[in-house]
C-alpha positions as CSV (number, residue, x, y, z in Angstrom):
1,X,126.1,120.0,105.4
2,X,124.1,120.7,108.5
3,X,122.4,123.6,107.1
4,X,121.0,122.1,104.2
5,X,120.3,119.4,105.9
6,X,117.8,121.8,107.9
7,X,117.1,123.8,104.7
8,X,115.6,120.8,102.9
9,X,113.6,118.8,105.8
10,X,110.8,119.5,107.7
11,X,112.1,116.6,110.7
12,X,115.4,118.6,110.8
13,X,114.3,122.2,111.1
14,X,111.7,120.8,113.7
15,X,114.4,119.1,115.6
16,X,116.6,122.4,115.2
17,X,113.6,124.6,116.6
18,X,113.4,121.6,119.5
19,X,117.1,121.9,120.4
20,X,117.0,125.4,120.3
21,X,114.7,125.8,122.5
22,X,115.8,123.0,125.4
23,X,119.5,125.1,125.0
24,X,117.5,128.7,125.8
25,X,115.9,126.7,128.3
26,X,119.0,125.2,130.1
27,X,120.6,128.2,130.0
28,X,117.3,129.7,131.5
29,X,117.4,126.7,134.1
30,X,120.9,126.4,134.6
31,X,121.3,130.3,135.6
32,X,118.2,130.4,138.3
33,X,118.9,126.6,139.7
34,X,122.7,127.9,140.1
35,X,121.8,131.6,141.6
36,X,119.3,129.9,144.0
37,X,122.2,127.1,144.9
38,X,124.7,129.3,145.1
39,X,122.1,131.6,147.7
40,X,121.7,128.8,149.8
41,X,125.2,127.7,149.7
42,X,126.1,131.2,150.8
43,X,123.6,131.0,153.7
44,X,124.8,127.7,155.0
45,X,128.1,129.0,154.7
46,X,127.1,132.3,156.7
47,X,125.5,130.0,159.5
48,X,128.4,127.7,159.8
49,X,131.0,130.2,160.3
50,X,128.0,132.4,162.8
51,X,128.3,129.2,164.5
52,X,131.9,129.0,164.6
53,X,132.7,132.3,165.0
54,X,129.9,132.3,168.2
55,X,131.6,129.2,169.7
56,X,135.0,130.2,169.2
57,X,134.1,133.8,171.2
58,X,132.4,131.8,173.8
59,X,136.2,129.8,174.7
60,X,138.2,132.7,174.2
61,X,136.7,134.4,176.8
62,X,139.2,133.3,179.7
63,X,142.2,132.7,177.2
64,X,141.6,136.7,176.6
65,X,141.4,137.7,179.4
66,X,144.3,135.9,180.9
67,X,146.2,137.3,177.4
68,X,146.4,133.5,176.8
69,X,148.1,133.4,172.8
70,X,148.7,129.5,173.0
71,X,145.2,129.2,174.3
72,X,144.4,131.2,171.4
73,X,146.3,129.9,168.7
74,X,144.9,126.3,169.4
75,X,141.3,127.4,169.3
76,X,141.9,128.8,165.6
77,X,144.1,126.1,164.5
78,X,141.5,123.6,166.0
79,X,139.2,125.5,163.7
80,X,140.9,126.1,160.2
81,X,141.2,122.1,160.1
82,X,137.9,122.9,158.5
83,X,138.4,122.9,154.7
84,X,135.3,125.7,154.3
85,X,137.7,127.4,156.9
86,X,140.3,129.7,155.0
87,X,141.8,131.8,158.6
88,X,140.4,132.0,161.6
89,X,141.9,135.3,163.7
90,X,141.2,136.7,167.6
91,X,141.8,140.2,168.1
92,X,141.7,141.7,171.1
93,X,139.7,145.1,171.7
94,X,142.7,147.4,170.1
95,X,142.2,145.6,166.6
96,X,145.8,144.1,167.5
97,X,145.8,139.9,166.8
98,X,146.6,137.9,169.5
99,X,146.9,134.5,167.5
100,X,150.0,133.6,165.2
101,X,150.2,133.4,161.7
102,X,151.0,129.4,161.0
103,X,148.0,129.0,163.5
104,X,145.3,131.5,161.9
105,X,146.0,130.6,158.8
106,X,144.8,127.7,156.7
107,X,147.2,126.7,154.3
108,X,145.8,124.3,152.2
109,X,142.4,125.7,151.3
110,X,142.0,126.1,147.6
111,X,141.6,129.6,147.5
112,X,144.4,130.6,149.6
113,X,147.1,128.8,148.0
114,X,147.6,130.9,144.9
115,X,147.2,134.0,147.5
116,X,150.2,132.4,149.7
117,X,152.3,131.5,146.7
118,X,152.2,135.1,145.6
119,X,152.8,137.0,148.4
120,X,156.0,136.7,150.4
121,X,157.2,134.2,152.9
122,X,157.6,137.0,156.0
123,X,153.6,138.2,154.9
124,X,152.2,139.5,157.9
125,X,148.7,138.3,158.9
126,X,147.1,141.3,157.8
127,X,148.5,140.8,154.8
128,X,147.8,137.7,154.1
129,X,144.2,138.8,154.9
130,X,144.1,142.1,153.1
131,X,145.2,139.9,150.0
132,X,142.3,137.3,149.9
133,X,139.6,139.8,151.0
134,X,141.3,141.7,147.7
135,X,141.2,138.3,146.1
136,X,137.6,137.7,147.2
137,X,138.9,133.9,148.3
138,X,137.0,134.1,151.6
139,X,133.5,135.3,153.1
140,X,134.3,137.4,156.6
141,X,132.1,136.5,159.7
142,X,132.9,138.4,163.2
143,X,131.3,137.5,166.3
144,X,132.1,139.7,169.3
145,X,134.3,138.3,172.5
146,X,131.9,139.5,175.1
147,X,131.5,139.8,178.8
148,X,128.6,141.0,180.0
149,X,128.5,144.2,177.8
150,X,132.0,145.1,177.6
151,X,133.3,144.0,174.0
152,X,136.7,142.4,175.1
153,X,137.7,141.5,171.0
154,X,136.9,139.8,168.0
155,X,136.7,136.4,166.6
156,X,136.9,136.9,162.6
157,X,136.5,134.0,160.3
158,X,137.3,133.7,156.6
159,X,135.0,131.3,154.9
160,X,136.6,129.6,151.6
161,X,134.0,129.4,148.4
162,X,135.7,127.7,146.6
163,X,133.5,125.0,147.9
164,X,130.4,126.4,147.2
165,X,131.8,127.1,143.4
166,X,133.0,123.1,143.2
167,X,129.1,122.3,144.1
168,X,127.5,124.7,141.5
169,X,129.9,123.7,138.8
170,X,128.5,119.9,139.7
171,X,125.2,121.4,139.6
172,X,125.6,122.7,136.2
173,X,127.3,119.5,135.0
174,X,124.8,117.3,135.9
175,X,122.0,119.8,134.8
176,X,123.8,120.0,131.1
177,X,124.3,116.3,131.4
178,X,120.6,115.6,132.2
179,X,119.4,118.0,129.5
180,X,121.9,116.4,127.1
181,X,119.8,112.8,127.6
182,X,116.5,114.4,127.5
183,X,117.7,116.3,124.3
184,X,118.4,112.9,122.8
185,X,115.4,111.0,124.2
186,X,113.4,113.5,123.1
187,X,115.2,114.0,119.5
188,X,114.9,110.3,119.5
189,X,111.1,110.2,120.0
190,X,110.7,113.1,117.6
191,X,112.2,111.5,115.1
192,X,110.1,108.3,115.1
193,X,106.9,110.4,115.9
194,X,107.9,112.5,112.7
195,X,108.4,109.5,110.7
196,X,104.9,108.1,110.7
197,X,102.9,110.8,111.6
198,X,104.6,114.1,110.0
199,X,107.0,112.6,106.8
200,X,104.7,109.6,105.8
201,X,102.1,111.4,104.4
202,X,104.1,114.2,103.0
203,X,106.0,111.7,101.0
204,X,102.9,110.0,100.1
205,X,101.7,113.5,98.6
206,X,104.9,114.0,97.5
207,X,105.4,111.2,95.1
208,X,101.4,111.6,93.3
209,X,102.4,115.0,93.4
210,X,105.1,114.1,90.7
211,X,103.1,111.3,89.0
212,X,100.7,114.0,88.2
213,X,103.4,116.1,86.7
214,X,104.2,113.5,84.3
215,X,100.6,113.0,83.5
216,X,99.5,110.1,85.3
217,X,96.6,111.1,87.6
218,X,95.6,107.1,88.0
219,X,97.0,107.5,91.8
220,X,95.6,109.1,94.7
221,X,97.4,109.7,98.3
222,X,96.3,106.7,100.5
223,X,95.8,108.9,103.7
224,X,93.4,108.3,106.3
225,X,94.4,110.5,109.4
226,X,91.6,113.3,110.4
227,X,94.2,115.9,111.2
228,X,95.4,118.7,109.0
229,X,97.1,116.1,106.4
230,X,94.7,113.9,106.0
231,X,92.5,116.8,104.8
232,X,95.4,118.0,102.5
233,X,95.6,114.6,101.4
234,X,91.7,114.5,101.0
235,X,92.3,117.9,98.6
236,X,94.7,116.2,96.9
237,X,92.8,113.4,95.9
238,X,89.5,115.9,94.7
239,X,91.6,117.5,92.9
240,X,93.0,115.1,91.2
241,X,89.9,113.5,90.3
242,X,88.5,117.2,89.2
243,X,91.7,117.0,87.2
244,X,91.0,113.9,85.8
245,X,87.5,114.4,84.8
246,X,88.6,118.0,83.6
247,X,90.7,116.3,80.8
248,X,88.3,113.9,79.7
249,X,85.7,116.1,78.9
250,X,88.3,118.3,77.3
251,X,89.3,115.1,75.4
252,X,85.2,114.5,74.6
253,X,84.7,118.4,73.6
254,X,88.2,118.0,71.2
255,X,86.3,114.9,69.6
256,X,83.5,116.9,69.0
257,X,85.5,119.8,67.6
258,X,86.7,117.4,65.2
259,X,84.0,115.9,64.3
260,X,82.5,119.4,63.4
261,X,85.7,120.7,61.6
262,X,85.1,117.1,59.6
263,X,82.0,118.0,58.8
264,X,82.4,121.9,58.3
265,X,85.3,120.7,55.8
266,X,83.0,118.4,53.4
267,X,80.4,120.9,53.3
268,X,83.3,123.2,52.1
269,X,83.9,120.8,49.3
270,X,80.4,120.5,48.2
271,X,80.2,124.7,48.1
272,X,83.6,124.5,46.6
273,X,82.2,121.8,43.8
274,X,78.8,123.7,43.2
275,X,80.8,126.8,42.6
276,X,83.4,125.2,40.1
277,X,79.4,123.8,38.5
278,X,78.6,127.1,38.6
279,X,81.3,128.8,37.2
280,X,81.8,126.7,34.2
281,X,78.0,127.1,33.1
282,X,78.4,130.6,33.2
283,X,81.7,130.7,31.0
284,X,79.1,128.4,28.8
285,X,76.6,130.8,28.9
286,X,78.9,133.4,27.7
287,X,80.5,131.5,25.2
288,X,76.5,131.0,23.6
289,X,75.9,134.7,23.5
290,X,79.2,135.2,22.1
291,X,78.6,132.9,19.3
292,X,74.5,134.5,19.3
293,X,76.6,138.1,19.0
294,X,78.5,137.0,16.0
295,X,75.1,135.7,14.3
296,X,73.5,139.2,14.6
297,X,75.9,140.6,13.2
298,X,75.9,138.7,10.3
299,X,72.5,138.9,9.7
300,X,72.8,142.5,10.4
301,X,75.5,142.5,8.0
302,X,73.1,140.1,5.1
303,X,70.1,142.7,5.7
304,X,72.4,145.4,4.7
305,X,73.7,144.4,1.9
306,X,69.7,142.8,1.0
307,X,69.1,146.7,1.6
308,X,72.1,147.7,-1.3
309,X,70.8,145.2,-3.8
310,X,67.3,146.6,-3.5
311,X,68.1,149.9,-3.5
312,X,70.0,148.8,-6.9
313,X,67.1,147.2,-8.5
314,X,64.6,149.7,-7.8
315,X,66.7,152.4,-9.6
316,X,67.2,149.9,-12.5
317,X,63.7,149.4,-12.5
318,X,63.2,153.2,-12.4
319,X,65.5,153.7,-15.6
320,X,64.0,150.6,-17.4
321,X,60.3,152.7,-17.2
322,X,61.9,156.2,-18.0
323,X,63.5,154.4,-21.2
324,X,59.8,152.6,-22.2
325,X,58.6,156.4,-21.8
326,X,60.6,157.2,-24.0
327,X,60.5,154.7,-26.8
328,X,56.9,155.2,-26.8
């Protein structure tokens, strides 16, 4: 449904193209705003727990050196009240911890409660550590327990992320809803703007586009924009009129043509009516010098037998003189 929709109008693959590209675009937007969040998220995060870890090194120096555990263990405990805190250890210069597990650990940071549900109930700190560095549920900081320039231990701090994810996913959220609005603000004023200054004319052209199909070229596009269109719709309308004035002088040169083939037709008639004159003088004509034929030969015929009698009288004559000859 969609697809045709797109297929067959000019607003809908334009607002396709528009979405299209404001989606490339939050995702574009989305992925630098977030890296560049999540950067500075990450620094703050690194400076907090530099802070921390430089504080906490600063009142462990007399608790270590008296080997002071409870000293210890309520530093870090003070400190993993902190919900960006996931553990917060003291070691001394051996590596070995000198704060507790229930104290070191903070047990209701987001990332470390899956960890904790997982592992087993006797874990050892290290564990517990080993499996959220593992788990990547913490960023480590150190600081250095110093006096003067002997290193007496270490202050490690685990900072949670899960923080720093909860604020990018907001980020996003609010980014995708703010696109959404602009998407439909914008679609919105599209689709009016298309309306009058896009679809308007092209239906205009449209429907004198079919009225000139049927045959009726007494409309013309009423356009008066300046921009592409109207000059389309200016086309239109020459052509139409060229169209128009193209069939009336074809309809004045057919008139023509039949007033010649009109006249062509009676002269036709008159040849036709001279040679009928013609032809029945001449079978007249022939019909005399038949007849004058027949007379020739019968005077032909007369002179002959004229020549017979003679020719009969003169010998009678000629045998009436011999007998006279005689006699005498």
């Amino acid at each position: 449904m969609v697809g045709k929709m797109i297929k067959k109008s000019v607003r809908g693959k334009l607002l396709s193209v528009i979405i299209g590209v404001l989606i490339i675009t939050s995702l574009v937007s989305i992925t630098i705003i977030a890296r560049n969040e999540n950067a500075l998220l990450q620094k703050s995060l690194m400076d907090k727990g530099f802070g921390l870890g430089s504080y906490m090194a600063k009142l462990s120096l007399d608790p270590v050196l008296m080997n002071d555990t409870m000293q210890l263990d309520a530093i870090v405990n003070d400190v993993i009240k902190d919900e960006e805190v996931a553990y917060a250890v003291i070691q001394n210069a051996k590596g070995s911890f000198l704060t507790s597990r229930f104290a070191s650990i903070n047990e209701q940071a987001p990332g470390l409660k899956g960890i904790l549900s997982s592992l087993p109930e006797d874990s050892t700190l290290s564990a517990i550590i080993t499996a959220a560095k593992q788990e990547k549920a913490a960023a480590e900081i150190s600081a250095p327990i110093m006096m003067e320039s002997t290193t007496l231990g270490t202050v490690t701090i685990g900072m949670s992320e899960h923080k720093i994810r909860k604020q990018i996913i907001t980020t996003v959220i609010f980014i995708l809803l703010v696109n959404l609005v602009a998407a439909c603000v914008l679609g919105a004023v599209i689709f009016i703007a298309t309306r009058s200054i896009i679809l308007s004319p092209i239906t205009e052209m449209i429907a004198v586009s079919r009225r000139v199909a049927k045959g009726d070229l007494s409309h013309e596009a009423d356009l008066h924009s300046e921009d592409e269109l109207g000059e389309l719709g200016t086309a239109m309308n020459k052509m139409v009129s060229d169209l128009k004035n193209l069939i009336g002088d074809i309809r004045q040169g057919a008139t023509k043509t039949a007033s010649g083939a009109e006249q062509i037709a009676a002269s036709s008639r008159q040849v036709r009516q001279g040679a009928s004159t013609t032809s029945q003088a001449a079978e007249e004509t022939l019909s005399s010098m038949e007849e004058m034929a027949a007379s020739i030969q019968s005077v032909g015929k007369n002179a002959d037998s004229l020549s017979s009698n003679v020719q009969k009288t003169s010998g009678s004559v000629t045998q009436m003189m011999a007998n006279v000859e005689n006699v005498s």
